[in-house]
C-alpha positions in Angstrom: 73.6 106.5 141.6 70.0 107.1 141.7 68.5 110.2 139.5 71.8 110.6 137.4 71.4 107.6 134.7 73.4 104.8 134.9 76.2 104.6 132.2 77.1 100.8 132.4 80.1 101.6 129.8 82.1 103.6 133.1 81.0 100.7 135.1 82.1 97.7 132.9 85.7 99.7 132.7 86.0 100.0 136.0 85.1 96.4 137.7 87.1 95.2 134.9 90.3 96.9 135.3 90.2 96.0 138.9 91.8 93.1 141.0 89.6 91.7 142.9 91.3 93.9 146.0 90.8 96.5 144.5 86.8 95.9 144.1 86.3 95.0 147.4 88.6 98.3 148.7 85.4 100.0 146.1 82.9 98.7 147.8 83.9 99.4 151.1 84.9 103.1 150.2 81.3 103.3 149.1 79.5 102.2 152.1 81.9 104.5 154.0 81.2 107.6 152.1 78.4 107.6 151.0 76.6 105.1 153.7 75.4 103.2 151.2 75.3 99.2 150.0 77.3 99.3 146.5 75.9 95.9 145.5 71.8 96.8 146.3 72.9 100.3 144.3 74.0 98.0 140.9 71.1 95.5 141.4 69.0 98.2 141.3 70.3 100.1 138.5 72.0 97.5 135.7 70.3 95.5 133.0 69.8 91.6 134.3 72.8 90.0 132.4 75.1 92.8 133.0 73.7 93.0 136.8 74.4 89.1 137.1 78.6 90.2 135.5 79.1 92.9 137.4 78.3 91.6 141.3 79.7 88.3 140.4 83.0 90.4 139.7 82.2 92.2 142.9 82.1 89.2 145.1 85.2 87.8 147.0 86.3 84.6 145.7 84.7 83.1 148.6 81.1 85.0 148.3 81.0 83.9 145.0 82.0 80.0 145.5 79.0 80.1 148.3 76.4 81.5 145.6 77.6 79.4 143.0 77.2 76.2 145.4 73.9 77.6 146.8 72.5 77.5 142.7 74.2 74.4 142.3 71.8 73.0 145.6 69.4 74.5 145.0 68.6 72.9 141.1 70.2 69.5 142.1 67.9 66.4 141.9 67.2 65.0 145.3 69.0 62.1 147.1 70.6 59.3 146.1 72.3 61.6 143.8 75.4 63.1 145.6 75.5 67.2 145.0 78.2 69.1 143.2 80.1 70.1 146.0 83.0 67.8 145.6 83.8 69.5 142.4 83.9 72.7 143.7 85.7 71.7 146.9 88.3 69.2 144.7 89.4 72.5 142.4 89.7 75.1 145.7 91.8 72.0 147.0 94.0 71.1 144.1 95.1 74.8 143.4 98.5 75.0 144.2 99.0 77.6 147.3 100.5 80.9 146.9 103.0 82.7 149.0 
């Protein structure tokens, strides 16, 4: 990406078309190819907001439950009060399982 511009209009259409799958298939072809890390590449080249979109989208489901529970830690009051982490866990529990 670096010395050709960034247009962020080609990037938003294609993380948003995507499954996640498919993303993750995209960042792996990247790092293959090209022998570089996709996700340092967009940090490094998208506006704050749009950077913050566009590698939550490229996280797995389970990358981005961690970081979202490592913020949620991390600006939680200290003890007695119990952290957030029941929510999170109680929705990834109650979703019914797919086959």
């Amino acid at each position: 990406m670096k010395g050709f511009g960034t247009d962020e209009d080609a990037i938003i259409d294609i993380v948003a078309r995507r499954s996640n799958a498919q993303r993750q298939e995209i960042r792996q072809s990247f790092k293959s190819l090209l022998g570089r890390d996709l996700m340092k590449d967009l940090k490094s080249e998208l506006s704050k907001n749009l950077e913050r979109l566009i590698i939550g989208l490229m996280l797995t489901p389970a990358e981005f439950d961690a970081k979202m529970m490592k913020k949620a830690m991390e600006n939680w009051p200290a003890p007695p009060t119990p952290p957030p982490l029941l929510s999170i866990s109680d929705k990834e529990v109650n979703r019914p399982f797919k086959r």
